[in-house]
Each structure stands twice: as structure tokens, then as C-alpha cells.
MIMAR-575060 format. One record per residue: residue in three letters; residue number from 1; x, y, z of N, C-alpha, C in turn; chain. Coordinates in steps of 0.001 Angstrom, whole numbers. Layout:
N
[r 'ALA',NUM,[X,Y,Z],[X,Y,Z],[X,Y,Z],'A']
...
END
This chain:
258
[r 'UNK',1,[-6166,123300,148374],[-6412,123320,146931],[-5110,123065,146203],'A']
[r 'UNK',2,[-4990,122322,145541],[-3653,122074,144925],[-3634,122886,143409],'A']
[r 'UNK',3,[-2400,123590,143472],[-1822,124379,142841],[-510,123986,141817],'A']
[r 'UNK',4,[-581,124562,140625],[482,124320,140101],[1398,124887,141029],'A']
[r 'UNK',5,[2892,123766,140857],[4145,123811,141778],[5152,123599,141006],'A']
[r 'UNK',6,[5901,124212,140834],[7075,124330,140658],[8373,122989,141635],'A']
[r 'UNK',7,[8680,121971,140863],[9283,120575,141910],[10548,120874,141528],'A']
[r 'UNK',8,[11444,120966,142436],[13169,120746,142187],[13518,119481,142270],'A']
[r 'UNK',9,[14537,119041,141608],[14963,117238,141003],[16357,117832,142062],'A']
[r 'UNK',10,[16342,117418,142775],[18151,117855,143551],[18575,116642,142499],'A']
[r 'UNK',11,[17961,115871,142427],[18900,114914,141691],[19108,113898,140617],'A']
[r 'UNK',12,[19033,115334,139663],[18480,115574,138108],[19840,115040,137819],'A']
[r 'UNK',13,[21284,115528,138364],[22296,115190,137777],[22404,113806,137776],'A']
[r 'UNK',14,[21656,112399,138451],[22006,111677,138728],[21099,110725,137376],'A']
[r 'UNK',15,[20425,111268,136663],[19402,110531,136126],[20659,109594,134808],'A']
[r 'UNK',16,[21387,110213,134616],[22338,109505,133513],[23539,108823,134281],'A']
[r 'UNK',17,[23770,107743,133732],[24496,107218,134603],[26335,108331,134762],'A']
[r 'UNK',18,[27012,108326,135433],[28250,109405,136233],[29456,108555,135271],'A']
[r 'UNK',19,[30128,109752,134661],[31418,109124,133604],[32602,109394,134611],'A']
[r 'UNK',20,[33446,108769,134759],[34374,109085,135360],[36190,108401,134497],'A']
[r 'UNK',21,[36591,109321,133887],[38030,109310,133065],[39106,109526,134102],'A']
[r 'UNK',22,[39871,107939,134038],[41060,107967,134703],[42074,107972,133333],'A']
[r 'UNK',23,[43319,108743,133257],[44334,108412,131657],[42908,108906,130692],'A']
[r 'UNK',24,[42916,107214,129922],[42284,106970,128511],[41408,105833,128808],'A']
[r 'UNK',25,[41326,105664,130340],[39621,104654,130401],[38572,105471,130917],'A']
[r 'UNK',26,[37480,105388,130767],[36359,105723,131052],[35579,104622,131653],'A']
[r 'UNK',27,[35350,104901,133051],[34390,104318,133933],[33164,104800,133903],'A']
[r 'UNK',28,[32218,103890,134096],[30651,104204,133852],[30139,103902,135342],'A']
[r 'UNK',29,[30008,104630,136314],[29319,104645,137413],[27749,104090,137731],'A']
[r 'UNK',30,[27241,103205,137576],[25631,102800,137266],[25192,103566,138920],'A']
[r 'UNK',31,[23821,104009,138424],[23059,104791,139198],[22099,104426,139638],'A']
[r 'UNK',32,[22501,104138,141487],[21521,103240,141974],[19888,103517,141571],'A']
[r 'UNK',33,[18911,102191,141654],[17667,102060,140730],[17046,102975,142069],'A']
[r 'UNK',34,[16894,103148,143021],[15945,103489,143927],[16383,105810,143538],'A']
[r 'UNK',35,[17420,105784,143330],[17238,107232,142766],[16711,107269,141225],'A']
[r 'UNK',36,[16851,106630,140265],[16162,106871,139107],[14617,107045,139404],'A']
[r 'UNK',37,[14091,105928,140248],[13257,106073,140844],[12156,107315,141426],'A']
[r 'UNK',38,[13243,107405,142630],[12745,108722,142871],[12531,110227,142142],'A']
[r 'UNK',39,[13602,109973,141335],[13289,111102,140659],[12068,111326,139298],'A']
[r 'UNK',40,[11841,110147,139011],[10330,109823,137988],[9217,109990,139247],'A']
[r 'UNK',41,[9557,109778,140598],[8561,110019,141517],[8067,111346,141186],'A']
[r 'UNK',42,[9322,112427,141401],[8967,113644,140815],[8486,114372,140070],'A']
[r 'UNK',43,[8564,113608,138969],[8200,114233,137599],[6751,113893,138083],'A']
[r 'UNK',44,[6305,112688,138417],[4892,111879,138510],[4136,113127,138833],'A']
[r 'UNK',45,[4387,113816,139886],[3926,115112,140996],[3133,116389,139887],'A']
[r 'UNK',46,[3724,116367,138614],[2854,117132,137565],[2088,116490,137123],'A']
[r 'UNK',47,[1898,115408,136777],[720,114634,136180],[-366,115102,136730],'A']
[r 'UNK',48,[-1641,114964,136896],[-3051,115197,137080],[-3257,114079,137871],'A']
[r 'UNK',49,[-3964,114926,138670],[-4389,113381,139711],[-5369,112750,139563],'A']
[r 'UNK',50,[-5708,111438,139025],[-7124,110762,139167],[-7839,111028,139772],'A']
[r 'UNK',51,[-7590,111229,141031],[-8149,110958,142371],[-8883,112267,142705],'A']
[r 'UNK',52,[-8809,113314,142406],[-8738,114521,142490],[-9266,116223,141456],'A']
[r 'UNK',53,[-7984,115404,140150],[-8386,116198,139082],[-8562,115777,138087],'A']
[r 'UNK',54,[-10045,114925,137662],[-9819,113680,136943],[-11661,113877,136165],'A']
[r 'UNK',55,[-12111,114456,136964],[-13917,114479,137399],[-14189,113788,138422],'A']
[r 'UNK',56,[-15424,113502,138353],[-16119,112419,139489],[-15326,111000,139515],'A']
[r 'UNK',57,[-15181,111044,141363],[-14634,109769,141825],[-15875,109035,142674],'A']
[r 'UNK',58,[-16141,108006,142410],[-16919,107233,143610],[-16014,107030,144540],'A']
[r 'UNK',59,[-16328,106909,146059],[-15765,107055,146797],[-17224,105953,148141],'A']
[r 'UNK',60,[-16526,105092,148965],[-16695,104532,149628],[-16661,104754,151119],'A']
[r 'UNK',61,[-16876,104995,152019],[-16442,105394,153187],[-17264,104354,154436],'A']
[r 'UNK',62,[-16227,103465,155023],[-16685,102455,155995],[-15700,102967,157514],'A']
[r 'UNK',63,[-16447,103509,158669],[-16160,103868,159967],[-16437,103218,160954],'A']
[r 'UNK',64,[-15692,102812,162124],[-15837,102156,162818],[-15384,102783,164149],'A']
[r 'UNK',65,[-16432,102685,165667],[-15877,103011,167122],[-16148,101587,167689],'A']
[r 'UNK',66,[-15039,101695,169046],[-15207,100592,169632],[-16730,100016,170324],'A']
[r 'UNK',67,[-17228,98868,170400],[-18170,98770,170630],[-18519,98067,170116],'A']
[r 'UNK',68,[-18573,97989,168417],[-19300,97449,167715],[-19643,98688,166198],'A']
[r 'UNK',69,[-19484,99802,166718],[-21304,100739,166495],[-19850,101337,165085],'A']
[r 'UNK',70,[-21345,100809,163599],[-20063,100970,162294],[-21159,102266,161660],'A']
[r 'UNK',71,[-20807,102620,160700],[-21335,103486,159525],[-20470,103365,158244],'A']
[r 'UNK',72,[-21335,103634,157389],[-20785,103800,156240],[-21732,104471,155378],'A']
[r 'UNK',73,[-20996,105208,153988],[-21429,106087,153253],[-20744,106029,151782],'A']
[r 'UNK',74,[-21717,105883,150543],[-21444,105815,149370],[-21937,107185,149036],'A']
[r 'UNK',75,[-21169,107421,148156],[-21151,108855,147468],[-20103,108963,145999],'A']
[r 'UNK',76,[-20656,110271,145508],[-19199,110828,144698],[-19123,112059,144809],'A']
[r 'UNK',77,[-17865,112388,144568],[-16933,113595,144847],[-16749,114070,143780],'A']
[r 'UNK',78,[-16750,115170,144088],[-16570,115863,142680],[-16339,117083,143149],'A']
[r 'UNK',79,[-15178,117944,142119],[-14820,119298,142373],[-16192,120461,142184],'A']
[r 'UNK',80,[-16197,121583,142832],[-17080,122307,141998],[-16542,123654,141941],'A']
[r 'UNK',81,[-17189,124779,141567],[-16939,126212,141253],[-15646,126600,141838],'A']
[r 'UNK',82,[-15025,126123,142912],[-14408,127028,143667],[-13146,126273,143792],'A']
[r 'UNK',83,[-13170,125064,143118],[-12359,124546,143106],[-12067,123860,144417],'A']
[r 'UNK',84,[-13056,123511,145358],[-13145,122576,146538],[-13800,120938,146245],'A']
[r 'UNK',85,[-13825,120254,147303],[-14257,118945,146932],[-15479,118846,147581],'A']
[r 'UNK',86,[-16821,118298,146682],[-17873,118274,147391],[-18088,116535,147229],'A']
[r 'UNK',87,[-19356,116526,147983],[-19774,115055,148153],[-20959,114987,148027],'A']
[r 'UNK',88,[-21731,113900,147170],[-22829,113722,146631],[-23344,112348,147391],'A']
[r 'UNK',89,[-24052,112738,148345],[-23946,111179,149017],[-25390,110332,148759],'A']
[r 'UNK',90,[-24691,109027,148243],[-25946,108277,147393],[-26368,107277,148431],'A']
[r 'UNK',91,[-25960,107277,149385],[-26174,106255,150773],[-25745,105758,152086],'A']
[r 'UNK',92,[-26161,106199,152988],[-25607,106218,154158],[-26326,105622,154930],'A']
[r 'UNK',93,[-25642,104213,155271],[-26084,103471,156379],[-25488,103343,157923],'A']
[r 'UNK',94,[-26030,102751,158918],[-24935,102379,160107],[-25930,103638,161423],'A']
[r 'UNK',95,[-24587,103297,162090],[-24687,104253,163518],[-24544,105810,163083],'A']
[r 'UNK',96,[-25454,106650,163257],[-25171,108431,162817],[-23830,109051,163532],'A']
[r 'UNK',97,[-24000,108589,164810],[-22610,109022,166006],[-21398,108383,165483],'A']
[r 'UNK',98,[-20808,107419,165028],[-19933,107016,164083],[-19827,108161,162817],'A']
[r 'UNK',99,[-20513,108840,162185],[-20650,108999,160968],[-19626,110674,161705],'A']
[r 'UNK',100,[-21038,111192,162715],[-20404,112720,163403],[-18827,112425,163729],'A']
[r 'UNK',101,[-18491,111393,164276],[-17279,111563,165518],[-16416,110921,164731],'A']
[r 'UNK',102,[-16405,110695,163086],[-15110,109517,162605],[-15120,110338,161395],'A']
[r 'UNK',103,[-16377,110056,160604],[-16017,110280,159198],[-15994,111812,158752],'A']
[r 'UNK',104,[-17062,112937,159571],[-17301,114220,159371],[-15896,114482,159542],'A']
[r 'UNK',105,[-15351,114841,160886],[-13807,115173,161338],[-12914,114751,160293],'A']
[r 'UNK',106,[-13243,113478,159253],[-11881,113306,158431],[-12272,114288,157641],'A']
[r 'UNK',107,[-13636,113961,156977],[-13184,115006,155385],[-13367,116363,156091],'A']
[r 'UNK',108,[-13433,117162,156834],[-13416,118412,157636],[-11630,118867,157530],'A']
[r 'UNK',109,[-11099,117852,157839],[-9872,117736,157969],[-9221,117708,156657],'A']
[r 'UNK',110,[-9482,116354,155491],[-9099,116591,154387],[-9220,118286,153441],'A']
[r 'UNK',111,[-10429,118789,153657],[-10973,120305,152982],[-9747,120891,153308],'A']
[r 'UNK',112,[-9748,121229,154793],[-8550,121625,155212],[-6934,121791,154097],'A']
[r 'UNK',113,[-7018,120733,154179],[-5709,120464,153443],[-5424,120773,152243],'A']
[r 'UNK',114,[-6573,120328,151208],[-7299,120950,149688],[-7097,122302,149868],'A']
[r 'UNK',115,[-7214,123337,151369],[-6895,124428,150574],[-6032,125184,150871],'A']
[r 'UNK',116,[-4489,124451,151256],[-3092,124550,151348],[-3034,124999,149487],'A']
[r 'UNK',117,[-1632,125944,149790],[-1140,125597,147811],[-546,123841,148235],'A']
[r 'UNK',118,[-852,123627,147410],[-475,122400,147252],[1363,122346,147018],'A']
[r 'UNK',119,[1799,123427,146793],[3532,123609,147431],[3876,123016,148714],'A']
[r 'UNK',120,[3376,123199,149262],[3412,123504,150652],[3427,121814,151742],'A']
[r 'UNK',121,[2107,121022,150633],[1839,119646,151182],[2553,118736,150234],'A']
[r 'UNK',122,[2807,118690,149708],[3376,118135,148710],[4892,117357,148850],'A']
[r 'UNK',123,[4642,116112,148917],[5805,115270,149718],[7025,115267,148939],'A']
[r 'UNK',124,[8137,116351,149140],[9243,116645,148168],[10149,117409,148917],'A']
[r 'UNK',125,[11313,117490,148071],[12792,117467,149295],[12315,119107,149733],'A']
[r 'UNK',126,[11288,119419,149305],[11444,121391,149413],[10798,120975,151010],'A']
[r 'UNK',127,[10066,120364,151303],[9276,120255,152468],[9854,119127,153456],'A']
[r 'UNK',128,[10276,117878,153056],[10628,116833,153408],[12314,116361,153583],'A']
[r 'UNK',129,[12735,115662,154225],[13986,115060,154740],[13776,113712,154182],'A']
[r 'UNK',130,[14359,113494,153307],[14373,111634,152392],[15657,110823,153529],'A']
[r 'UNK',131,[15013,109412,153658],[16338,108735,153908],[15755,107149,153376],'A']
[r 'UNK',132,[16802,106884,152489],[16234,105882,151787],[16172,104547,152830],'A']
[r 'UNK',133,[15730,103702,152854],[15331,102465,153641],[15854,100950,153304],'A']
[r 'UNK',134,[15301,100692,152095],[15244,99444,150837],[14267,99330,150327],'A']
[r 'UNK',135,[13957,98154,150052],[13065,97815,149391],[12375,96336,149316],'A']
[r 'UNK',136,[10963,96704,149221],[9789,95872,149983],[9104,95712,148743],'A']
[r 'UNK',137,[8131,94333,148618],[7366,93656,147569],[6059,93917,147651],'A']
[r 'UNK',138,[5343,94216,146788],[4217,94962,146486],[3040,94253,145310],'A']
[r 'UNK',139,[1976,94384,145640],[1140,93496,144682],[1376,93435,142945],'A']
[r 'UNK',140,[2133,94914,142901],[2156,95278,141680],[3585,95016,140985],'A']
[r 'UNK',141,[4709,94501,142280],[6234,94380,141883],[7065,94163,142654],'A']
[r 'UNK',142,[7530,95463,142853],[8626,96005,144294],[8465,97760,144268],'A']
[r 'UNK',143,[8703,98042,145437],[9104,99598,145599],[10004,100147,146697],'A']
[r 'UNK',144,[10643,101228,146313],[11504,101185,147138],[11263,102242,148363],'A']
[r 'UNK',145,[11446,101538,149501],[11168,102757,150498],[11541,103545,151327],'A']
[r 'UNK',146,[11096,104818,151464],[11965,105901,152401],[11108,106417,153289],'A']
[r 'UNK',147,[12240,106921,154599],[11724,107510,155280],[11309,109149,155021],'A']
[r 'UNK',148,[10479,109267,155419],[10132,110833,155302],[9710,111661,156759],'A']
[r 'UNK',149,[10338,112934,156651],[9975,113792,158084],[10420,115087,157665],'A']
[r 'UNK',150,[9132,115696,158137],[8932,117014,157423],[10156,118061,158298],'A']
[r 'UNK',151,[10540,119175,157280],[11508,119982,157454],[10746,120683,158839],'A']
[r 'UNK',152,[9516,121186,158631],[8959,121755,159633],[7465,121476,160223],'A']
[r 'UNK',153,[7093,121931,161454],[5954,121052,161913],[4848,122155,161502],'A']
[r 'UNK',154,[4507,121654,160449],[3146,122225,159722],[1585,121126,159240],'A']
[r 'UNK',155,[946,122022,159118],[-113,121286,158970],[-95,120732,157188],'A']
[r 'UNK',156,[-918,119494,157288],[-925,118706,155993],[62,117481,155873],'A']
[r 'UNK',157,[1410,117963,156654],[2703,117261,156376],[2277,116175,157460],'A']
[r 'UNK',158,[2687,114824,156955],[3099,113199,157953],[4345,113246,158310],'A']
[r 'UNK',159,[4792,112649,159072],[6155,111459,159018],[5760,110215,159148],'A']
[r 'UNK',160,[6848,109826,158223],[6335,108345,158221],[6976,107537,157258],'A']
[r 'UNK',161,[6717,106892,156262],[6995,106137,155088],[6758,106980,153855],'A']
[r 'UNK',162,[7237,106568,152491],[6862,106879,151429],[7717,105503,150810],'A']
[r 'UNK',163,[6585,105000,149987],[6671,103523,149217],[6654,104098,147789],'A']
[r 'UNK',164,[8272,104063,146839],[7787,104848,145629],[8000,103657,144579],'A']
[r 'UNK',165,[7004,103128,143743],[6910,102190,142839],[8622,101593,141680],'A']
[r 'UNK',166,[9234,100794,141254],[10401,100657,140703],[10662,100896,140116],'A']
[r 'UNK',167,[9249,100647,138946],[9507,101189,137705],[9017,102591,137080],'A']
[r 'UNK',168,[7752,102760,137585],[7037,103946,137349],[7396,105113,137975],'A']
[r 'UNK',169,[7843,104804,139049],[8077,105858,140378],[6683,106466,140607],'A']
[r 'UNK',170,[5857,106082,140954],[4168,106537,141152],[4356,105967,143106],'A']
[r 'UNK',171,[3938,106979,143716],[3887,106482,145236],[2789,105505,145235],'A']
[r 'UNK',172,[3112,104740,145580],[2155,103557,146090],[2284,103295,147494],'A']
[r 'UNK',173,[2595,104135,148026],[1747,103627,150024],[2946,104943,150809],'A']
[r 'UNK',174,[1955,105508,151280],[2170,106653,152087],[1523,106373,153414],'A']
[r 'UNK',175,[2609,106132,154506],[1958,105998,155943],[2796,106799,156676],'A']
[r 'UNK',176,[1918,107206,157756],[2438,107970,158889],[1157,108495,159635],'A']
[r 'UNK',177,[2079,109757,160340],[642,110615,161006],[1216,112028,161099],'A']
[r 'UNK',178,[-191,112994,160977],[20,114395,160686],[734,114996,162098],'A']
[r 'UNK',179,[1531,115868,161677],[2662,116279,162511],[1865,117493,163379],'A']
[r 'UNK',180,[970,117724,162753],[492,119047,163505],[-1261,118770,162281],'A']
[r 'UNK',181,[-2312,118614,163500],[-3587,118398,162642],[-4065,119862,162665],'A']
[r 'UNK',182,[-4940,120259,161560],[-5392,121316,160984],[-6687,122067,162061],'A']
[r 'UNK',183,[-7075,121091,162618],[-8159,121220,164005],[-7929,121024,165331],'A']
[r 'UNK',184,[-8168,121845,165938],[-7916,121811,167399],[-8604,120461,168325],'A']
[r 'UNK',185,[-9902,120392,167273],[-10578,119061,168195],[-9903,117229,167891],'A']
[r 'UNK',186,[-9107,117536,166951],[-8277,116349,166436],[-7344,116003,167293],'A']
[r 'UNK',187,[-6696,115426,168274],[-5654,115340,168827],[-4858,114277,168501],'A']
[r 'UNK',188,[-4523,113604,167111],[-3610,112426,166119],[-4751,112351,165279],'A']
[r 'UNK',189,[-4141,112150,164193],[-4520,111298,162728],[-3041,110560,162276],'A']
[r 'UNK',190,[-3676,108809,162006],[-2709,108145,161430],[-3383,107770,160032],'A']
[r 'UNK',191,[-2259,107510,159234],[-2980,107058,158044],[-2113,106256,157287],'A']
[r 'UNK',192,[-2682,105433,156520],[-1787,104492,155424],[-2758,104459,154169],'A']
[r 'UNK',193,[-2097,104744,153166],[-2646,105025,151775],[-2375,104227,150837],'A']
[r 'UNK',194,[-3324,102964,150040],[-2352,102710,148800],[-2855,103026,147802],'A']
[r 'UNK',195,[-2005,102706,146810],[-2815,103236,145687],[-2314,101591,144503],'A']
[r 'UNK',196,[-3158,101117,144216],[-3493,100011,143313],[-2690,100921,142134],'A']
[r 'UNK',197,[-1295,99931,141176],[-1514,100601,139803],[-2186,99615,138690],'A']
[r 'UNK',198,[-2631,99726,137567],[-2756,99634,136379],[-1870,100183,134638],'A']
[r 'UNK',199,[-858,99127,134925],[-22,99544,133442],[694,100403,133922],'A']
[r 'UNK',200,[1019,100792,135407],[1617,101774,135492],[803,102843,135753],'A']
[r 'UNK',201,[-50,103029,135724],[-867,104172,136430],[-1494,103881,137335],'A']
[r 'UNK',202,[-2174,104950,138575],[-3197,104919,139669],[-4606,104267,138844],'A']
[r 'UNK',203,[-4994,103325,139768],[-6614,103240,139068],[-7400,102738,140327],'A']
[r 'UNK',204,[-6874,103013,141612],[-7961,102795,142619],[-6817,103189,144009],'A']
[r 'UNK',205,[-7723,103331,144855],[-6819,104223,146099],[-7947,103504,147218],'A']
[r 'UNK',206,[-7054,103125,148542],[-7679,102880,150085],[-7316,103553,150988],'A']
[r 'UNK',207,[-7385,104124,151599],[-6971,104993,152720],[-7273,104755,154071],'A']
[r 'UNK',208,[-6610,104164,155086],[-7263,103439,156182],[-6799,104679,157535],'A']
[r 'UNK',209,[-7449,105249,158466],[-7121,106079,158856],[-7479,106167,160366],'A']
[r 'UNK',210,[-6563,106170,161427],[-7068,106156,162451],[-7517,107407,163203],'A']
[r 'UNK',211,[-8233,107644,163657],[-8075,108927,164207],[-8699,109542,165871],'A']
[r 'UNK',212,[-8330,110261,166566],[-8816,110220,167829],[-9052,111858,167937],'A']
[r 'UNK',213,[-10334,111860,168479],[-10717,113354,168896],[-10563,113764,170537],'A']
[r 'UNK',214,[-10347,114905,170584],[-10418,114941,171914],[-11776,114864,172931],'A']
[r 'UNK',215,[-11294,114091,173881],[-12132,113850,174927],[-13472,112125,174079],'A']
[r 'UNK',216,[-12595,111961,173168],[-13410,110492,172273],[-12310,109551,171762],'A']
[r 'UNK',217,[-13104,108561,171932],[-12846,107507,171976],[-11809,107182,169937],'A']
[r 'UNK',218,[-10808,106747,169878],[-9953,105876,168900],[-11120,105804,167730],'A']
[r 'UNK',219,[-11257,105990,166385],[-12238,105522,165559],[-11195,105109,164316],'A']
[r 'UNK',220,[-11833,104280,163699],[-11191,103754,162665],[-11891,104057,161137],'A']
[r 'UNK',221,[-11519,104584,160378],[-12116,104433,158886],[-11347,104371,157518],'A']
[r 'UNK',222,[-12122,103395,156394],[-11537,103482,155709],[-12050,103685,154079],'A']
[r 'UNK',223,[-11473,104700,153287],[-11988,105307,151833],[-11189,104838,150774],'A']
[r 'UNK',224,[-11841,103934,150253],[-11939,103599,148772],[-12506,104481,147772],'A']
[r 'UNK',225,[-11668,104806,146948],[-11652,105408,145543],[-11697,104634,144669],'A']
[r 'UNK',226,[-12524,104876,143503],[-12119,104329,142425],[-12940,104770,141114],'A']
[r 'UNK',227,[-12000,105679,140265],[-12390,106348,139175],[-13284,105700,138840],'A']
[r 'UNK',228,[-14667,105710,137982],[-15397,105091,137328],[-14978,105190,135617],'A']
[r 'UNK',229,[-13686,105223,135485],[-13075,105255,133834],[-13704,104420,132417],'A']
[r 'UNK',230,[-14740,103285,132954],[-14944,102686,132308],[-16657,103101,132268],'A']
[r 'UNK',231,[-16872,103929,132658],[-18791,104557,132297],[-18898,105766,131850],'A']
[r 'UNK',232,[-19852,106241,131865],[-19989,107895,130747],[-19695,108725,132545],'A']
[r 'UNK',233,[-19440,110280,131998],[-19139,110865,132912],[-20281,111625,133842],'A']
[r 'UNK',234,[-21487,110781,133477],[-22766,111282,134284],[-23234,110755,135621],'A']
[r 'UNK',235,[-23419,111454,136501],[-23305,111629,137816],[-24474,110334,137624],'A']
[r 'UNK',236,[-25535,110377,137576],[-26313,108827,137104],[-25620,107550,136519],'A']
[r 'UNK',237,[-24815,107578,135421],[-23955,106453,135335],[-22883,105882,136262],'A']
[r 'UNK',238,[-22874,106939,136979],[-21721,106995,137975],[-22149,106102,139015],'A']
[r 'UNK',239,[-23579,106759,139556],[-24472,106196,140976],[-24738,104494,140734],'A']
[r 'UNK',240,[-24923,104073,139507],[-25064,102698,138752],[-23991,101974,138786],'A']
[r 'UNK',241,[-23146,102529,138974],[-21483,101893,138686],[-21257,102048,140011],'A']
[r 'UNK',242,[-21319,102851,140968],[-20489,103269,142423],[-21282,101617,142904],'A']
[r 'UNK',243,[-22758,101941,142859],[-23626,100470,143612],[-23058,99277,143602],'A']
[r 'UNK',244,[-22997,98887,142074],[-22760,97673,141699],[-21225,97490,142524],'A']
[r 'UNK',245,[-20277,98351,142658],[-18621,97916,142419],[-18745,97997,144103],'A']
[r 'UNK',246,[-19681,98864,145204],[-19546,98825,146476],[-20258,97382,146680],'A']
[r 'UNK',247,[-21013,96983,146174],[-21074,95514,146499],[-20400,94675,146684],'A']
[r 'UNK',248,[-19320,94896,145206],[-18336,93697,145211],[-16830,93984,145895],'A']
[r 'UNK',249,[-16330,94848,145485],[-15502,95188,146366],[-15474,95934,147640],'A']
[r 'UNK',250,[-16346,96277,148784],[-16258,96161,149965],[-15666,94993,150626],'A']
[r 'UNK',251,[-14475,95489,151693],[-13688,94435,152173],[-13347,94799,153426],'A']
[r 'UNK',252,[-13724,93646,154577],[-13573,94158,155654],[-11739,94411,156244],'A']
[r 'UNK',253,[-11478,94801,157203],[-10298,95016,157498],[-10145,96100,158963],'A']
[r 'UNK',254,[-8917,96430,159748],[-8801,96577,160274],[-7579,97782,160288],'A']
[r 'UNK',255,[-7316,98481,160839],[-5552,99471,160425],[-5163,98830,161942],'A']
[r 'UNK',256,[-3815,98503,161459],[-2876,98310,162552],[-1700,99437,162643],'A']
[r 'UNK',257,[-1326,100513,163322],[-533,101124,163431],[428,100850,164844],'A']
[r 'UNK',258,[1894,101611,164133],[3296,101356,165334],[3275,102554,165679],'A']
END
């Protein structure tokens, strides 16, 4: 469950550019762009999450085991009483054994995580080891990227990448795999996340995720989000809008992980 958190800026001092007086000149130190960066990453971390704490998200879910044998499931999500994430599922097609052995185990796994304080998961120097990388081109610009590896082997936390946007500092692609999974029957989860912006904000999320259970076979799946911002906030306008947009944007694909 994510919780208000309290984020430390280690490197708040850096946000203005560094004066440095030799005699009677004054040098102006410019402050590399990938820390201004990061540190609007930070601030980003209070904002409200679309995705999450926003209302109802339609949400897409396409699974795949070797073989052939696929499933998939349209729905929306939505918080309720307790402040957990439920699922309203408006259609589920495919193989059922795909659906048990790929997609149940993820969001089983995601709940999991929802009800960490969100302190705790939360990709920031309190939890995480930064080492910056460079920087890589992105549909939306450039972003700059770092490595990340958690201080300690807990559940929720990846290692892996963190892709933080140039200008906005909004993460746009989080990959790795959980350092320690929340279930005993999980034995790896990999994942790569992006998140589409708009003007600078989140306005659609993919999540491609590999995952292997024990004593089963590699499954692949992948969840599309995407606020319905542009319809009324009724779970019926919603189901009208989720249809139409899983038509058009369903896209096949594959996760390749190193």
C-alpha cells in the first residue's frame, strides 16, 4: 500500500549551480543535467500516481507459455475500502492454465507489494545504490540512465536499470528483477516497465514481465495501462472506452531479457 514518505534530496545542494571565489573572480560551476534530473525525479515521487491513485485504470493483460497456449484479460482496477487494488474483469479470453500459472501469480505478487509502506519500495537513495550510466534516446527525447541495486535483499526491491526522463525527471523505464520475490512458489520475476509521457506527464504504462514458478515452465506477460482521462469516471464509460482502445492498441511483442 503506498504511503505517504518522507524522500531525502542528498542532492538538494546541487540543484543551483556551485559558486566558487578565487581573489575577486567568481566561477560558476554548471551542474551536470543528469543530477538536476535526478533530483526532479524525486520530487516526481510525491506527485499522485495515475496509475494507482488516480481512480479507475483500464488495464489489459496478454500471457503467454511455451507452446503456443496465450490468455488474456480486460478489466479495470480500481482501489477500494481498504485501500487495496481490485479488478473488475470485463473479459477473459485464451488458455485458463496460462491465466492460473502467469497472470494470477503476477497480480498475487503485485498485492503483495501494494501492501509494503511504500517507504520501503520506493526506488530512492534511502533503499537504493545510484550509479549513473549515460544516456539513451527515448520516444519522448532522451533520459538519463542509472544503475540501481538495492541496499538490502528485500522484497519489492529490483536491480537493474532506472531510465529517468531529461527534462521532467518522471522515470520512464524501470528494468530488472526482484531481488528476493514475495512468494515462495515464484522462483525469478523479470520486468521492464515504460511509461509513455504526455507534456511531460505519465499517460499510459506497459509492463512486460517474465516470470518462472517453481517446478513450471518460463511464462511471459504483458500489462497495459491506460487512464481513461478523456471519459466520465463511470465504471460503464470506462468498459466502452477499455473495448474500443483494447482493439486498437493491442500489440504483439515479446520480452527479451540479459
Amino acid at each position: 500500500m503506498r504511503q505517504a514518505a518522507t524522500v531525502v534530496l542528498p542532492f538538494l545542494a546541487i540543484l543551483s549551480p556551485m559558486l566558487i571565489r578565487a581573489d575577486s573572480t567568481t566561477i560558476v560551476v554548471p551542474v551536470p543535467a543528469e543530477n538536476l534530473a535526478f533530483n526532479r525525479y524525486l520530487a516526481s515521487l510525491h506527485e499522485r500516481d495515475p496509475f494507482t491513485e488516480s481512480g479507475p485504470v483500464a488495464v489489459m493483460i496478454e500471457a503467454s507459455l511455451p507452446g503456443h497456449q496465450q490468455s488474456r484479460v480486460l478489466a479495470i482496477r480500481q482501489t477500494n475500502d481498504s485501500e487495496r487494488s481490485e479488478y473488475i474483469v470485463l473479459e477473459s479470453e485464451g488458455d485458463a492454465s496460462v491465466t492460473q500459472q502467469v497472470i494470477e501469480p503476477y497480480l498475487a505478487v503485485r498485492e503483495q507489494i501494494e501492501d509494503l509502506p511504500f517507504s520501503t519500495v520506493a526506488i530512492t537513495p534511502a533503499n537504493y545504490k545510484f550509479r549513473y550510466v549515460g544516456e539513451s534516446h527515448t520516444p519522448e527525447g532522451s533520459a538519463f540512465v542509472f544503475r540501481i541495486m538495492p541496499k538490502k535483499r528485500r522484497s519489492g526491491l529490483i536491480r537493474g536499470q532506472l531510465w529517468i526522463d531529461s527534462v521532467s525527471g518522471v522515470a520512464v523505464v524501470q528494468a530488472g528483477y526482484l531481488v528476493k520475490t514475495p512468494r515462495a512458489s515464484i522462483h525469478r520475476m523479470e520486468m521492464v516497465r515504460y511509461t509513455k509521457l504526455q507534456d511531460g506527464k505519465p499517460c499510459s504504462r506497459i509492463t512486460r514481465v517474465a516470470i518462472r514458478t517453481r517446478g513450471a515452465a518460463r511464462g511471459y506477460l504483458k500489462m497495459t495501462e491506460f487512464p481513461p482521462a478523456d471519459v466520465a469516471g463511470s465504471v460503464a464509460a470506462i468498459e466502452s472506452w477499455v473495448r474500443t482502445s483494447a482493439a486498437t492498441r493491442s500489440e504483439a511483442g515479446s520480452i527479451a531479457f540479459r
